[in-house]
Backbone bond lengths (Angstrom), bond angles and torsions (degrees), N, CA, C in turn:
res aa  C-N    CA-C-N  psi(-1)  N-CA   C-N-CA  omega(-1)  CA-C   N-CA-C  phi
1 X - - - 1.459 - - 1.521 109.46 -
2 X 1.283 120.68 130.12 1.240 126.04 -164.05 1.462 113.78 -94.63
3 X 1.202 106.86 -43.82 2.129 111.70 156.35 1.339 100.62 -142.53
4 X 1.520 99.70 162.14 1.462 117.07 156.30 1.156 120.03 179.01
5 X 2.016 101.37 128.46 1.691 102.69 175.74 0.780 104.14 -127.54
6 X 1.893 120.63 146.38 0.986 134.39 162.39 1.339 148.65 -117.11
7 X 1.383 146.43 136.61 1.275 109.58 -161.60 1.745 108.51 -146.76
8 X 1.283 128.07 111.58 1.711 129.36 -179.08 1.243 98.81 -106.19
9 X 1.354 97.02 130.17 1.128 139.21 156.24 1.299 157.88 -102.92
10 X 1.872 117.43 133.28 1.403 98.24 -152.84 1.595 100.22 -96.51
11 X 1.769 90.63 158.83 1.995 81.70 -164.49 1.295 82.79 -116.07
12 X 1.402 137.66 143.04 1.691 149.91 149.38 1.770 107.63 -91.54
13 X 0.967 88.48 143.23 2.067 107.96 175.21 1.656 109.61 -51.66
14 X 1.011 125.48 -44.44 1.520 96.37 155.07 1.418 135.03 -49.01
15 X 1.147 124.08 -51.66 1.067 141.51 -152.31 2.178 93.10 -71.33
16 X 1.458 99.71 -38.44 1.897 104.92 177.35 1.804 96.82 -62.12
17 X 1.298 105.10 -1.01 2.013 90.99 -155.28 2.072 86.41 -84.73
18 X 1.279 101.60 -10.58 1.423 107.44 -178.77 1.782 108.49 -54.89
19 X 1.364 93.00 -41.78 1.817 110.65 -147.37 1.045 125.48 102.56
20 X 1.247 126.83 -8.04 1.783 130.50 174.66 1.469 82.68 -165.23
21 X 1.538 74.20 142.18 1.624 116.03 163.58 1.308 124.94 -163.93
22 X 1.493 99.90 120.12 1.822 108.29 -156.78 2.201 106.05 -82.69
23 X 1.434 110.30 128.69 1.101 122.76 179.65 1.626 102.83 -72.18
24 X 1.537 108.04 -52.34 1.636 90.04 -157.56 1.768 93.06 -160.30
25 X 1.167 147.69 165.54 1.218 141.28 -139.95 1.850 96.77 172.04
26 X 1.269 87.99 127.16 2.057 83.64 -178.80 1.468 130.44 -176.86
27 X 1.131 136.06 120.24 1.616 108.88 -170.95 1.176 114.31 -117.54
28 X 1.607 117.28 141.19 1.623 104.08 -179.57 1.496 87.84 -142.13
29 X 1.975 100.17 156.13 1.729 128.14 169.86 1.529 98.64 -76.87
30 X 1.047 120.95 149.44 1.502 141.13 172.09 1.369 103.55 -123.55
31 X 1.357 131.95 95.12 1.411 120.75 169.27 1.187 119.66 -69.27
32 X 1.203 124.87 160.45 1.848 116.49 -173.08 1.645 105.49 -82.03
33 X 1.398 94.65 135.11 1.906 103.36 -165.48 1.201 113.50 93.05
34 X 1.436 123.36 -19.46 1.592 112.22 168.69 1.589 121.23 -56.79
35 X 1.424 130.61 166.98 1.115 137.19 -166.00 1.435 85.49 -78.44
36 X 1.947 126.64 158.68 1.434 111.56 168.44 2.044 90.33 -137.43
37 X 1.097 115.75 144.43 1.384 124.54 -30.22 1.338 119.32 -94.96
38 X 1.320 98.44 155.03 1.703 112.61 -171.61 1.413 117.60 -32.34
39 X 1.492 129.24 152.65 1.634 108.59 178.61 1.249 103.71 -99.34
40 X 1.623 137.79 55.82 0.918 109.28 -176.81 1.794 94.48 -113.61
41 X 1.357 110.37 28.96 1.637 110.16 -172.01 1.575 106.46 -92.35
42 X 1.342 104.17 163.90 2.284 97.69 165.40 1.488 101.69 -76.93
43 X 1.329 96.21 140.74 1.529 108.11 157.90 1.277 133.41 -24.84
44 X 1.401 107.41 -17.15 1.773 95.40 -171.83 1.843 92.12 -89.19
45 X 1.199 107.39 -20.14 1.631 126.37 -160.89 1.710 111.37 -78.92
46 X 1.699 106.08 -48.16 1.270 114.96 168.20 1.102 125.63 -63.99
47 X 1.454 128.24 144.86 1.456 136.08 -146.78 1.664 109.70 -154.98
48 X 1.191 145.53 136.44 1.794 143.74 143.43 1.256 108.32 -50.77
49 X 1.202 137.35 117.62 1.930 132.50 177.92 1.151 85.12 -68.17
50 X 1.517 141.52 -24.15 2.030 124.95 -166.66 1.473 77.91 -98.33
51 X 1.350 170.24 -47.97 1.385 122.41 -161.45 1.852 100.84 -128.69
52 X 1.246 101.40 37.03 1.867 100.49 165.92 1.449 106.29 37.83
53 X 1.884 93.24 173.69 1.305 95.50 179.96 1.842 100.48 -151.92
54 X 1.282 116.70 -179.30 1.223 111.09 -165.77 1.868 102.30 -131.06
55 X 1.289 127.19 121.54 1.059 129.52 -161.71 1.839 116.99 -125.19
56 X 1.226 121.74 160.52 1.328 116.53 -147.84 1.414 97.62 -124.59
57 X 1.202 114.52 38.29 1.191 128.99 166.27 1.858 128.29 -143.46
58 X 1.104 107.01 167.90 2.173 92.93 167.01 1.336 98.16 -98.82
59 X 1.205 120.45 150.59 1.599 137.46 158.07 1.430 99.51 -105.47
60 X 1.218 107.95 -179.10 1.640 131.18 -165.86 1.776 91.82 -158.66
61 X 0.329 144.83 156.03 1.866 163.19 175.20 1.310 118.63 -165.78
62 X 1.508 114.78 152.29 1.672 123.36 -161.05 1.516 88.51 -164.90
63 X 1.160 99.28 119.49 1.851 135.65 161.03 1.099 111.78 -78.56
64 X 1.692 113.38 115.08 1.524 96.05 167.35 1.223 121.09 -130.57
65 X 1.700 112.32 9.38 1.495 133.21 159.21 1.155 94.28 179.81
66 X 1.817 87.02 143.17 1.184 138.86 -169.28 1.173 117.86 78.22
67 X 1.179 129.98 -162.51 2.008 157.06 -137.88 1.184 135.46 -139.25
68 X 1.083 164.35 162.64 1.552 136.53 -153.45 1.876 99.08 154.73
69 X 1.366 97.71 -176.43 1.496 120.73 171.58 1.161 140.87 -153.21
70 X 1.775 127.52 148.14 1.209 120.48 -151.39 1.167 119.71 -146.32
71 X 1.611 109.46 117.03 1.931 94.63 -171.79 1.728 87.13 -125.80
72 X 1.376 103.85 159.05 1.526 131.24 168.38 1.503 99.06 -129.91
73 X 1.496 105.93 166.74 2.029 129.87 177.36 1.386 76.12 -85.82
74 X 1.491 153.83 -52.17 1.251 125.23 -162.74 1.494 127.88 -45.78
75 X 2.014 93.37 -49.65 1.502 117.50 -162.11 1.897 94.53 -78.55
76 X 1.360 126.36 -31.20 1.123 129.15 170.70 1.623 94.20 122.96
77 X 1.415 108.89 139.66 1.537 126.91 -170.70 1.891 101.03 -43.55
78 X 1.479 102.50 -57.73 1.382 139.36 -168.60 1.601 89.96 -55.38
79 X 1.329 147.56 -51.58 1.245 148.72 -150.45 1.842 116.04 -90.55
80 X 1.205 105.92 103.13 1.866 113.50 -174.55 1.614 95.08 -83.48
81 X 0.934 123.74 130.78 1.677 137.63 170.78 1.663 98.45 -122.29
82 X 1.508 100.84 118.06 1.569 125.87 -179.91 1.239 99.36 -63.34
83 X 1.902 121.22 139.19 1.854 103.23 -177.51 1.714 76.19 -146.17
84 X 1.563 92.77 110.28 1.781 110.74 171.42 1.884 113.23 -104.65
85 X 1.196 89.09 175.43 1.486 103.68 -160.28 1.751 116.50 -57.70
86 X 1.418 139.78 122.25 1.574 119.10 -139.99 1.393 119.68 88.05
87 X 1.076 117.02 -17.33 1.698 117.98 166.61 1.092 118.96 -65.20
88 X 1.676 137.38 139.30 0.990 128.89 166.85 1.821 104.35 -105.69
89 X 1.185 136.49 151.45 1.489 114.31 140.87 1.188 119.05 -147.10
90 X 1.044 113.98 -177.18 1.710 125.34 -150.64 2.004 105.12 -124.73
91 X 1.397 98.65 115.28 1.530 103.08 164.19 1.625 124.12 -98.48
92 X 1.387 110.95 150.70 1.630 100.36 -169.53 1.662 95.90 -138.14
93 X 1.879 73.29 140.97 1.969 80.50 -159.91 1.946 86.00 -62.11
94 X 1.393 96.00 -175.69 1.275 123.52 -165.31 1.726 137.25 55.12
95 X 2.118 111.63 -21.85 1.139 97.03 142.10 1.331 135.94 -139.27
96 X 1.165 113.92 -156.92 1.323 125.52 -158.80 1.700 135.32 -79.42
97 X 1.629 101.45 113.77 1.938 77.13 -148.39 2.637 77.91 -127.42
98 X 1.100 77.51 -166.49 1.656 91.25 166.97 1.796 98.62 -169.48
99 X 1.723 98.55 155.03 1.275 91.37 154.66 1.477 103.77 -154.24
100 X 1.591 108.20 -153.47 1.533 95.17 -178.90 1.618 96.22 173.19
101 X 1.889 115.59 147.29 1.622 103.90 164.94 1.732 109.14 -70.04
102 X 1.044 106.44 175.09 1.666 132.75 158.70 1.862 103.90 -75.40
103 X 1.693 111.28 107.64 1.098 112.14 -165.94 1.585 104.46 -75.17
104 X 1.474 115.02 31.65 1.667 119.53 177.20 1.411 97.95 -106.76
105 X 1.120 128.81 -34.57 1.208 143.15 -142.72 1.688 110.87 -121.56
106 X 1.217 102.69 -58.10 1.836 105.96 179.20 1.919 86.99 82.93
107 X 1.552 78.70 -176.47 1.859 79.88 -177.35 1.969 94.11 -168.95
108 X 1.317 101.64 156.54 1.331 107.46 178.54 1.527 106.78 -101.02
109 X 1.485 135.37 145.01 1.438 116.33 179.77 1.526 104.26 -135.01
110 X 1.335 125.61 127.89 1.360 110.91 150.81 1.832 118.70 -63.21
111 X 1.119 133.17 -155.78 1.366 136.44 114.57 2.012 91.88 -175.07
112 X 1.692 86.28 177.29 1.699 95.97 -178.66 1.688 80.51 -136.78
113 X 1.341 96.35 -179.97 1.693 99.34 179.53 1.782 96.58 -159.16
114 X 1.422 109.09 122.87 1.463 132.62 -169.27 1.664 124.38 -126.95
115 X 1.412 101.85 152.11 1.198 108.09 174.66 2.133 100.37 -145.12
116 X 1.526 93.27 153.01 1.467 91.85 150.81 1.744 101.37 133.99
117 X 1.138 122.00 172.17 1.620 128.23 -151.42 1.450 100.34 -59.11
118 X 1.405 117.51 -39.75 1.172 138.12 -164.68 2.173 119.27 -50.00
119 X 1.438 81.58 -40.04 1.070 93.56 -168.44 1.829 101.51 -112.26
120 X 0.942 104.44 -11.41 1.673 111.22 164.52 1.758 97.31 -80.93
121 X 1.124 139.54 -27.29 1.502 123.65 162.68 0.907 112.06 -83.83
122 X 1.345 151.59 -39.66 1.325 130.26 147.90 1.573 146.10 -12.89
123 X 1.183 94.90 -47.03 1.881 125.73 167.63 1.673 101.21 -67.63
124 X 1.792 106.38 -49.90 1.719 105.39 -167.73 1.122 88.27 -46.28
125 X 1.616 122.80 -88.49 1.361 142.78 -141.01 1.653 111.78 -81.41
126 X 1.269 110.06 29.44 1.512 103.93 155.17 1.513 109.68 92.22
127 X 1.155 129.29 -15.62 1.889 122.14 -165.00 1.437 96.93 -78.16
128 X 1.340 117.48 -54.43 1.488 110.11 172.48 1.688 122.16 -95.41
129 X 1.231 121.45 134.49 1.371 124.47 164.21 1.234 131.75 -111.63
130 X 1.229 124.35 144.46 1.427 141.82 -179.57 2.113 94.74 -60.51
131 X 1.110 105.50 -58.93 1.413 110.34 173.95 1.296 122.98 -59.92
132 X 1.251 130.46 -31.59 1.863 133.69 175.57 1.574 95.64 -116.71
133 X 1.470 108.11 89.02 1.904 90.20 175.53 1.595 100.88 -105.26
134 X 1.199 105.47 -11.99 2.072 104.93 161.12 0.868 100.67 -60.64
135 X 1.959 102.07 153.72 1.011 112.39 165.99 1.531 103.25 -156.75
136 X 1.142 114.11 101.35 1.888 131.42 -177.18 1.620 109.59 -59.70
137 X 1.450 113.18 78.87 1.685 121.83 177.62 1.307 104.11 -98.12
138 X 1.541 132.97 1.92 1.207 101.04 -167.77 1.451 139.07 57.75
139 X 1.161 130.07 171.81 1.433 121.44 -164.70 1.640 109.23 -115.12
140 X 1.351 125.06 114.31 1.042 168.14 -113.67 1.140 100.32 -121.29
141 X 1.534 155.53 -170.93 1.363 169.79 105.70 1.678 100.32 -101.22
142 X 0.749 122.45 -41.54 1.675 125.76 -167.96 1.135 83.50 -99.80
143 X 1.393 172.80 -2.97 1.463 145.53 164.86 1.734 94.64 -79.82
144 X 1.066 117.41 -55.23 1.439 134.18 178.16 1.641 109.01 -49.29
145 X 1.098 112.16 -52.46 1.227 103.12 170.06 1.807 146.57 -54.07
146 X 1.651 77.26 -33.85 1.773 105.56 169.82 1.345 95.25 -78.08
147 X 0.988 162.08 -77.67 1.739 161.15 171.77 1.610 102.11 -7.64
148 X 1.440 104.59 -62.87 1.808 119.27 -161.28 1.874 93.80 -74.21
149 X 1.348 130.26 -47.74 1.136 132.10 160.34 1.998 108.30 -31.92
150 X 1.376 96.40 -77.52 1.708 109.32 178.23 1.533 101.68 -22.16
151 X 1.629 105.16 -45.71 1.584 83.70 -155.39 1.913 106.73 -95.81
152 X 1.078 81.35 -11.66 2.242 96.15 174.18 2.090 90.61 -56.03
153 X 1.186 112.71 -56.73 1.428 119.31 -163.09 0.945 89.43 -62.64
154 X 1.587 137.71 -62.65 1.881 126.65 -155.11 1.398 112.75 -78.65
155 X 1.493 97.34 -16.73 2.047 100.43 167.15 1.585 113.37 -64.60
156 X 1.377 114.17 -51.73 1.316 108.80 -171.88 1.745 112.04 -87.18
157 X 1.159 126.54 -22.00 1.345 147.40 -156.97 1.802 110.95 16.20
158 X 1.241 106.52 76.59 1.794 112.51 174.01 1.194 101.76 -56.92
159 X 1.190 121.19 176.18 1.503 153.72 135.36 1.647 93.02 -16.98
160 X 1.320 129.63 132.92 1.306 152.70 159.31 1.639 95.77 60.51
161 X 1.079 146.10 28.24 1.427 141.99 150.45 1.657 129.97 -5.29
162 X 1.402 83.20 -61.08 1.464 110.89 -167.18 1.601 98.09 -69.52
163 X 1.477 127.52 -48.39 1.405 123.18 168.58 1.374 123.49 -51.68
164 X 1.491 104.05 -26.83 1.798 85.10 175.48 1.665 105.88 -100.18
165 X 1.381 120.82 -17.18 1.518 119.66 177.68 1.778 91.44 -74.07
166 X 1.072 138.62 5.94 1.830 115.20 161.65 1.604 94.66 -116.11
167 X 0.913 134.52 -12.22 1.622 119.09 164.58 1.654 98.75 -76.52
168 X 1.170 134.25 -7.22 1.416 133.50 174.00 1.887 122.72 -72.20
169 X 1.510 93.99 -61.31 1.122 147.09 141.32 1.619 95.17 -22.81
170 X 1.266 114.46 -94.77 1.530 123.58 -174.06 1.908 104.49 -34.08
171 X 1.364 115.44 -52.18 0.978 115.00 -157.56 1.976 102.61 -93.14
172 X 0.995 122.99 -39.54 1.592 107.47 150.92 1.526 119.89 -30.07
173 X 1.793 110.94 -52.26 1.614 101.21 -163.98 2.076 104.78 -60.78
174 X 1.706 96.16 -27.51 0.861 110.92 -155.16 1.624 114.44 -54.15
175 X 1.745 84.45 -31.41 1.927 91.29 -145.17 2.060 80.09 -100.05
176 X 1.339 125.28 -19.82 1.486 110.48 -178.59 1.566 108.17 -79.06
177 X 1.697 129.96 -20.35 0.997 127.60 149.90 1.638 132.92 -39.50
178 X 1.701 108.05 -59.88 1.049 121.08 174.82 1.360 127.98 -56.09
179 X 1.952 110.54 -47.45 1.437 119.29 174.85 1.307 119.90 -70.76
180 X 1.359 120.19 -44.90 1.521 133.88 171.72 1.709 97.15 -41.67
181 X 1.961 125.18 -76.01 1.268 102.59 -167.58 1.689 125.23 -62.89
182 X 1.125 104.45 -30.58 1.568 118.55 167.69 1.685 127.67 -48.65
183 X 1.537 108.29 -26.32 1.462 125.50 177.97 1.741 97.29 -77.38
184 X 1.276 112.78 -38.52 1.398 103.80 -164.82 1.940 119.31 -56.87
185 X 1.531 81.85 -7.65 1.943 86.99 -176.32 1.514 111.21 -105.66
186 X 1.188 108.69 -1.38 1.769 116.03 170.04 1.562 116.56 -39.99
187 X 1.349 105.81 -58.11 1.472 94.70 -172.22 1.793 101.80 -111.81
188 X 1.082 117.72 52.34 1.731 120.98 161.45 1.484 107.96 -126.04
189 X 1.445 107.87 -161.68 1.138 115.72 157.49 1.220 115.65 -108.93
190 X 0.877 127.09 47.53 1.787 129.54 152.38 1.149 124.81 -84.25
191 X 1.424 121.68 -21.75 1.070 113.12 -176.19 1.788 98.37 -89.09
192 X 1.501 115.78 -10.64 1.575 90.10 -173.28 1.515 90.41 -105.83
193 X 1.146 145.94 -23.76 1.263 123.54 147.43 1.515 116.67 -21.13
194 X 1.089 115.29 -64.71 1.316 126.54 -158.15 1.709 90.86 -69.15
195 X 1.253 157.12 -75.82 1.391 159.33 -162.92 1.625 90.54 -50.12
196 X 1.591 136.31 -37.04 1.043 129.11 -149.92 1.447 98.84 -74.88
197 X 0.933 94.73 -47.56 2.023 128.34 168.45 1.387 105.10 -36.84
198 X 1.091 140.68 -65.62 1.482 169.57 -123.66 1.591 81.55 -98.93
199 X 1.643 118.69 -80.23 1.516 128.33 -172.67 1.505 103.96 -44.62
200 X 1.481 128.37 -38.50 1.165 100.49 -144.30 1.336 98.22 -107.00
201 X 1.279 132.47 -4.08 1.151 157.43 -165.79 2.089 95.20 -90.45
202 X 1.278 113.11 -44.78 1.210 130.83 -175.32 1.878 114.01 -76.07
203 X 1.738 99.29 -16.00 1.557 120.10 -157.97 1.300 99.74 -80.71
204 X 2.146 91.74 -51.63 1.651 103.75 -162.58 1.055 97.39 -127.01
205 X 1.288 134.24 51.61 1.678 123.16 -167.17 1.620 116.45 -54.09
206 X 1.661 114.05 -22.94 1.469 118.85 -170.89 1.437 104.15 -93.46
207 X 1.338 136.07 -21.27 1.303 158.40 -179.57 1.291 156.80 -93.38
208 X 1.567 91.34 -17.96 1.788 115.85 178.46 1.534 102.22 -116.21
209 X 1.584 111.25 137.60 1.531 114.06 151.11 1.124 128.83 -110.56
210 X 1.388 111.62 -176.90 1.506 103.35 -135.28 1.876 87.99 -92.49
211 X 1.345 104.57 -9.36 1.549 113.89 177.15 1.872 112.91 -72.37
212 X 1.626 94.71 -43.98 1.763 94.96 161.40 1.380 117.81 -73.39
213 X 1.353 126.39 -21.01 1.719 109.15 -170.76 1.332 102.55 -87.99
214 X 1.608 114.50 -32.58 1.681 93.87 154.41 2.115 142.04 -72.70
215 X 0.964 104.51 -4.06 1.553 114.90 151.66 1.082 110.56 -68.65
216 X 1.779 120.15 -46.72 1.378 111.67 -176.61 1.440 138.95 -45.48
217 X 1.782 92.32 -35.81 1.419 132.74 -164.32 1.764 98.75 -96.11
218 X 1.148 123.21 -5.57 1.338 111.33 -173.24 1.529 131.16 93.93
219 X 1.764 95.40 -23.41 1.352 105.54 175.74 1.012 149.99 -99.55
220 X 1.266 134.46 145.38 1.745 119.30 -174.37 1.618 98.34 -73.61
221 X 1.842 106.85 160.19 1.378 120.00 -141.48 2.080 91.52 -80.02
222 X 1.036 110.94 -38.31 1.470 112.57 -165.51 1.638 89.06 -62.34
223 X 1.382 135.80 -50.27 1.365 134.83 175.29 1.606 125.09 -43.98
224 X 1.604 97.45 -39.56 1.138 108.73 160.10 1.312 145.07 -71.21
C-alpha cells in the first residue's frame, strides 16, 4: 500500500443540529492483488466484498485510478455495476451494498462518511438516489483537493471542525451532482447545441428569442 489516511470520528447531537456531520474521512492505494479491504478499519467499518455489509451512515467515494465493482439491494444483489477511474458513488445508511478494486488493477479511493437532516433531504426530494448512486465527474483537482482538505480538518479537529467538514461535504454532493448531469452531453450534440445557444444569445442578446434560437437550432421550443 502506497498511502493511507484515515480518520473516525465521534459525532455528538449538536454538532447533527448543523445538518451534516462527518463520521469518518480517509484515503487509501489498493495495489492490484492486495487484500480489499485492508484490516486496518473498526469493526463497524470492516466488511467481506462476497457478502457486503450495511452501514448507518452515507459515504461519498472518488476513484482516481483504476477499476473495480459495485452492487447495492437497490440495483439488485444479482447486478455488478463497473466503477472506473472519475467515478463518484454514493452509500446509504440502512442498505446493503459491497464493493471492491479489480485485483488487476488495484484502485485509489477517497471517501468521507456522513450523517444529518441535510442530506436526508436530499434523498426526500430526488437529487440523490438509492437507484443512480454513480456519478461520472471525471477527474477533478478540486474534488481531490476537498477530500485531502477533509482529512487536514479531522487530523487536527479545532474548535467547530465539524462545521467546516459539512460545508465540504455540502460542496462534494454539490459538484458530483453538477458534473455527473453535465457529463451526459460529452459525447452528443448537446453540448454544441448548447455553445451554439450561448454565441447567439451573446450575438443578439437585445434581439433574438428564445422561440427563434430554437428554429435556429433545429429544435422545437419545449426541446429547447
Amino acid at each position: 500500500m502506497a498511502s493511507i489516511h484515515l480518520k473516525y470520528l465521534a459525532v455528538n447531537p449538536f454538532d447533527l443540529k448543523w445538518g451534516i456531520a462527518v463520521n469518518s474521512v480517509g484515503f487509501q492505494e489498493i495495489e492490484p492483488g492486495m487484500e480489499y479491504p485492508p484490516s486496518n478499519h473498526p469493526s463497524r467499518y470492516a466488511f467481506s466484498t462476497k457478502n457486503g455489509r450495511v452501514l448507518n451512515e452515507f459515504q461519498l467515494l472518488y476513484i482516481t485510478e483504476g477499476k473495480g465493482r459495485f452492487q447495492s439491494e437497490t440495483l439488485g444483489r444479482q447486478k455488478t455495476v463497473q466503477i472506473s477511474k472519475g467515478d463518484m458513488f454514493l452509500l446509504f445508511p440502512g442498505e446493503w451494498h459491497t464493493y471492491c478494486p479489480d485485483k488487476a488493477t488495484g484502485w485509489k479511493e477517497y471517501w468521507i462518511g456522513f450523517n444529518g437532516k441535510f442530506a436526508d433531504n436530499l434523498l426526500k426530494e430526488g437529487f440523490i438516489s438509492k437507484s443512480k448512486p454513480i456519478f461520472n465527474v471525471h477527474l477533478h483537482e478540486e474534488i481531490v483537493d476537498l477530500y485531502n482538505e477533509a482529512i487536514k480538518i479531522s487530523s487536527s479537529q479545532e474548535s467547530g471542525f465539524q462545521q467546516v467538514l459539512a460545508g465540504i461535504v455540502d460542496r462534494l454532493l454539490g459538484l458530483a451532482y453538477f458534473k455527473d448531469r453535465n457529463s451526459q452531453f460529452e459525447e452528443s450534440d448537446t453540448a454544441d447545441k448548447i455553445s451554439q445557444a450561448k454565441l447567439m444569445v451573446f450575438e443578439n442578446y437585445t434581439s433574438i428569442t428564445p422561440e427563434e434560437i430554437a428554429a435556429k437550432l433545429c429544435l422545437s421550443y419545449s426541446s429547447f
